[in-house]
PyMOL commands that place a pseudoatom at each C-alpha (Angstrom):
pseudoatom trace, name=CA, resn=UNK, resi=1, chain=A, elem=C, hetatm=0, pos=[-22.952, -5.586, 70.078]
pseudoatom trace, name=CA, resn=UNK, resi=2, chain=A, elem=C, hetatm=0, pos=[-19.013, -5.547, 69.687]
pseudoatom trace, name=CA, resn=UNK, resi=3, chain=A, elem=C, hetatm=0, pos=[-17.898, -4.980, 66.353]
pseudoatom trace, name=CA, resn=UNK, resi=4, chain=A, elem=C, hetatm=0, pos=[-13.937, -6.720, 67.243]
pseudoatom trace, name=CA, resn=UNK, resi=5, chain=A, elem=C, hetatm=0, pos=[-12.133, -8.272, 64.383]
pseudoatom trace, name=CA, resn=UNK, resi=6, chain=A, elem=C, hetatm=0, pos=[-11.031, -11.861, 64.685]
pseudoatom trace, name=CA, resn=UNK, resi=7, chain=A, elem=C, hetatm=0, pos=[-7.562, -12.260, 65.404]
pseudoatom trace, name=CA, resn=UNK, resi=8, chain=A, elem=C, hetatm=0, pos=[-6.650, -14.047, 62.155]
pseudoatom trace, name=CA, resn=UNK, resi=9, chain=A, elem=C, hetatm=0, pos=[-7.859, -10.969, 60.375]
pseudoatom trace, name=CA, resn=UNK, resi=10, chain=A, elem=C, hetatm=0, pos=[-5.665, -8.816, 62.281]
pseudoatom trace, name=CA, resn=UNK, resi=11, chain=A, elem=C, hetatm=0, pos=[-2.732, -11.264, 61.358]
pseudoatom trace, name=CA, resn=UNK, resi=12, chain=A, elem=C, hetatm=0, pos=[-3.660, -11.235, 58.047]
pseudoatom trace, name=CA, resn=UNK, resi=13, chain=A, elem=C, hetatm=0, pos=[-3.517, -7.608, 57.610]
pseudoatom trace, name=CA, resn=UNK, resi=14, chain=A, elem=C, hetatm=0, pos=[-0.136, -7.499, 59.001]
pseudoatom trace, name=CA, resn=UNK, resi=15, chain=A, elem=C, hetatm=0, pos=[0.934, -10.056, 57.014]
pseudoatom trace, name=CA, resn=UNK, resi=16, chain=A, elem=C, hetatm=0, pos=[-0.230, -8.269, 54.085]
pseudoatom trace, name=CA, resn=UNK, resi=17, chain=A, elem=C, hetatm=0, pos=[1.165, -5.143, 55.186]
pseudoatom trace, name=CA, resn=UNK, resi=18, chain=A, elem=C, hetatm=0, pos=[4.687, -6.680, 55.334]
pseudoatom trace, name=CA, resn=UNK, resi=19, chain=A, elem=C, hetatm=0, pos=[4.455, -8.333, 52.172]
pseudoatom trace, name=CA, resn=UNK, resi=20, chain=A, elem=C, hetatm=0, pos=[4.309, -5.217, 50.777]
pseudoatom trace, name=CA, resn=UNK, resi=21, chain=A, elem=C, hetatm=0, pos=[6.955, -2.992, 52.397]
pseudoatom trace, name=CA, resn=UNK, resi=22, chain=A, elem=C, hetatm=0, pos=[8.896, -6.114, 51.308]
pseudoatom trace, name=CA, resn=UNK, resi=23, chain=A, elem=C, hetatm=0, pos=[7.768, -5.857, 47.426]
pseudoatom trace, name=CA, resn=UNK, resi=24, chain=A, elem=C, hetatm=0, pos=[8.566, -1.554, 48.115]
pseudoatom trace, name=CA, resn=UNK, resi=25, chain=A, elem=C, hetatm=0, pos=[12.125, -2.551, 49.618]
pseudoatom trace, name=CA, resn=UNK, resi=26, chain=A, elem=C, hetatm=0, pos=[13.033, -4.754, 46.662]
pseudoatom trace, name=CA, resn=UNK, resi=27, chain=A, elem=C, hetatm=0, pos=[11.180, -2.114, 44.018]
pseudoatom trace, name=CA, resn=UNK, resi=28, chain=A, elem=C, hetatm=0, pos=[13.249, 0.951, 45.069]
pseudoatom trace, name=CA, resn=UNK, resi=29, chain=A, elem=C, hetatm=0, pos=[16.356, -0.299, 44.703]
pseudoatom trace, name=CA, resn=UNK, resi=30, chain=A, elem=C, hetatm=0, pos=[16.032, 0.746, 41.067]
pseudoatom trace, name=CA, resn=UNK, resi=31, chain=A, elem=C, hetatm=0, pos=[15.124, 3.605, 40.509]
pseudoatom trace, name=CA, resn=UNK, resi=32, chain=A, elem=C, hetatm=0, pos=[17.862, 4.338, 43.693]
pseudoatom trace, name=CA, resn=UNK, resi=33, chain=A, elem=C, hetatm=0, pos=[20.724, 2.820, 41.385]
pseudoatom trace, name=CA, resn=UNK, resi=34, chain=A, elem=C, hetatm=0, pos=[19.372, 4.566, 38.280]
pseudoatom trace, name=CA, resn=UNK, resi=35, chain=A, elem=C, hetatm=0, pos=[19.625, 8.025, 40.101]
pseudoatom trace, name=CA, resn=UNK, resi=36, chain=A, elem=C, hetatm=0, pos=[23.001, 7.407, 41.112]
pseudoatom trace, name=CA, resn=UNK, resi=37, chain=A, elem=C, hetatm=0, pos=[24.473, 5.836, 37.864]
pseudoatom trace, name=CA, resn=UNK, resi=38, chain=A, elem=C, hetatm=0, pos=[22.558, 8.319, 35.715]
pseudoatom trace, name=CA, resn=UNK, resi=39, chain=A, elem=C, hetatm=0, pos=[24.300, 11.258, 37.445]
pseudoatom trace, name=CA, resn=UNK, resi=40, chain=A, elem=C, hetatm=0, pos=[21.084, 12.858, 38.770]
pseudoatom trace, name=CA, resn=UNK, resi=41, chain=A, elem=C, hetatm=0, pos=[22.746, 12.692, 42.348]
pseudoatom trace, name=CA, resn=UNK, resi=42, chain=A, elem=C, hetatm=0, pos=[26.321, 12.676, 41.992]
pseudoatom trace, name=CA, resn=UNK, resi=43, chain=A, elem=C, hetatm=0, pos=[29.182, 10.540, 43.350]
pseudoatom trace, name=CA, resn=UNK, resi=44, chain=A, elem=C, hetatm=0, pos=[29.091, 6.906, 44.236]
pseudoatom trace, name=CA, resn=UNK, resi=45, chain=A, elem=C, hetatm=0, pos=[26.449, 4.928, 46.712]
pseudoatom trace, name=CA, resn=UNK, resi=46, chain=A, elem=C, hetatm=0, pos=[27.241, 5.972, 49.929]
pseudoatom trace, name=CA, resn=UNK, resi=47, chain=A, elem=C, hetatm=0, pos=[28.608, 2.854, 51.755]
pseudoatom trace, name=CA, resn=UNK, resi=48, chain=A, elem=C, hetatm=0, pos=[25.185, 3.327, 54.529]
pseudoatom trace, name=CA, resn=UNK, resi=49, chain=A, elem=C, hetatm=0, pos=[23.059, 2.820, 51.011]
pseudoatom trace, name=CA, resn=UNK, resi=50, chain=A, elem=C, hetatm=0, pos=[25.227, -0.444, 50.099]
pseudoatom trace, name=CA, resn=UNK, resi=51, chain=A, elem=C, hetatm=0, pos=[24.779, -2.289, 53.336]
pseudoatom trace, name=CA, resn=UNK, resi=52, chain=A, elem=C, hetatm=0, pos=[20.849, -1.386, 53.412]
pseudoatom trace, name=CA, resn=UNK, resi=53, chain=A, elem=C, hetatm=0, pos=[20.698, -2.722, 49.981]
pseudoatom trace, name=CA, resn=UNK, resi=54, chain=A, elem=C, hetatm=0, pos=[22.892, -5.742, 50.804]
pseudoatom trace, name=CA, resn=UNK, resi=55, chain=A, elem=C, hetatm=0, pos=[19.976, -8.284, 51.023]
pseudoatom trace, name=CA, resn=UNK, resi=56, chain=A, elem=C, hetatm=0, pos=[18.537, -7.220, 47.737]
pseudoatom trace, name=CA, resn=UNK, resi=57, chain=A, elem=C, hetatm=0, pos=[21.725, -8.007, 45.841]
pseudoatom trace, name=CA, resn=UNK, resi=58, chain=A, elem=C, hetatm=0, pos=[21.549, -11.587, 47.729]
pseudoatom trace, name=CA, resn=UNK, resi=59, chain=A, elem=C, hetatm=0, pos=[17.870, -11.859, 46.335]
pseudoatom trace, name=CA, resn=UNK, resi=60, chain=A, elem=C, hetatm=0, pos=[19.119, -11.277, 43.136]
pseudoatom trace, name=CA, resn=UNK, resi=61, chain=A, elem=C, hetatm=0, pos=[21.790, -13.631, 43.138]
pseudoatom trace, name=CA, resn=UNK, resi=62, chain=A, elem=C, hetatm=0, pos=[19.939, -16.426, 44.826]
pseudoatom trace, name=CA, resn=UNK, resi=63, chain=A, elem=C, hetatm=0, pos=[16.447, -16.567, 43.808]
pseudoatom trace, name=CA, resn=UNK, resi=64, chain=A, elem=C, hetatm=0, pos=[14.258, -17.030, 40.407]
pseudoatom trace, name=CA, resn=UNK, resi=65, chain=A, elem=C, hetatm=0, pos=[12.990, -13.612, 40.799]
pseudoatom trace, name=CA, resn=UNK, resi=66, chain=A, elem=C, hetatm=0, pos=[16.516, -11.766, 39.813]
pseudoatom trace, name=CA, resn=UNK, resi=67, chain=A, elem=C, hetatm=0, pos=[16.185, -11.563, 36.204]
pseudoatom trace, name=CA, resn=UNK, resi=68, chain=A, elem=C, hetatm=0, pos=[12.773, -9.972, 36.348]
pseudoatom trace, name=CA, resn=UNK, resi=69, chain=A, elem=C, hetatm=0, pos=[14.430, -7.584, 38.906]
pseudoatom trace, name=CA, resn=UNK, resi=70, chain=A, elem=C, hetatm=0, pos=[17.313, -6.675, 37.057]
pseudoatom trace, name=CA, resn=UNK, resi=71, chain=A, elem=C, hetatm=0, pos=[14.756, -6.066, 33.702]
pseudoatom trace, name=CA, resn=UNK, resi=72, chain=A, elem=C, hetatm=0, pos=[13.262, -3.601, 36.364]
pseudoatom trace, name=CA, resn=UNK, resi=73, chain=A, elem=C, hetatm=0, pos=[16.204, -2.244, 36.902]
pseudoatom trace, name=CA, resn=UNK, resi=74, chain=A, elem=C, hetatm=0, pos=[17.411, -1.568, 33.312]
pseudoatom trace, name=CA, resn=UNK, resi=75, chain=A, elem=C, hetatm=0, pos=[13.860, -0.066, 32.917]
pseudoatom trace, name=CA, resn=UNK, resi=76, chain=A, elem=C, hetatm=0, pos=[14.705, 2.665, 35.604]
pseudoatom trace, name=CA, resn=UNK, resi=77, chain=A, elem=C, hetatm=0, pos=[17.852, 3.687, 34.137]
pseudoatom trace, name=CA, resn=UNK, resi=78, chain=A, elem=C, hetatm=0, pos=[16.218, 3.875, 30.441]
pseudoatom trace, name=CA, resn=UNK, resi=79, chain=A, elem=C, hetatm=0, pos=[13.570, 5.785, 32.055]
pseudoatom trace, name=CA, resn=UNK, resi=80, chain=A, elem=C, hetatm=0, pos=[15.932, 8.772, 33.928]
pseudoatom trace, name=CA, resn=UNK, resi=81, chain=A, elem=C, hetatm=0, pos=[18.282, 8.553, 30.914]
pseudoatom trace, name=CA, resn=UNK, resi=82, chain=A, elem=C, hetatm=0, pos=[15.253, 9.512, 28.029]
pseudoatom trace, name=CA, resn=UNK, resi=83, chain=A, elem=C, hetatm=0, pos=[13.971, 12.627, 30.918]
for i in range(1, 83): cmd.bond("trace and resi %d" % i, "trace and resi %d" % (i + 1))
show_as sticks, trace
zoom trace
């Protein structure tokens, strides 16, 4: 008896698993700009850190989901700035 999973579950497992490296992407740019304009890792971005980021600040800008992002943002930087 072969125990091999359909195809479409393999696609939907990848699917899944690239929705969520997406959602991780777009959650760490917080805490990443908290860090930085907290002081906890001195000087400015580094420009390498800007251009990775670069589609996240388009997401922001260009879809519904920015103001919920930049709330979870602002919730970073209260967090590093109370510890």
């Amino acid at each position: 008896m072969s125990t091999h999973f359909p195809s479409s579950s393999r696609r939907g497992s990848i699917v899944i698993f690239l929705l969520l490296l997406a959602a991780g992407y777009l959650f760490s740019f917080g805490p990443v700009q908290a860090l930085y304009s907290s002081g906890r890792i001195s000087g400015p971005m580094p420009e390498d850190l800007v251009t990775f980021y670069k589609p996240v600040h388009w997401f922001y800008h260009n879809t519904p989901m920015g103001p919920p992002m930049t709330r979870h943002d602002a919730w970073w930087g209260r967090q590093l700035k109370r510890s």
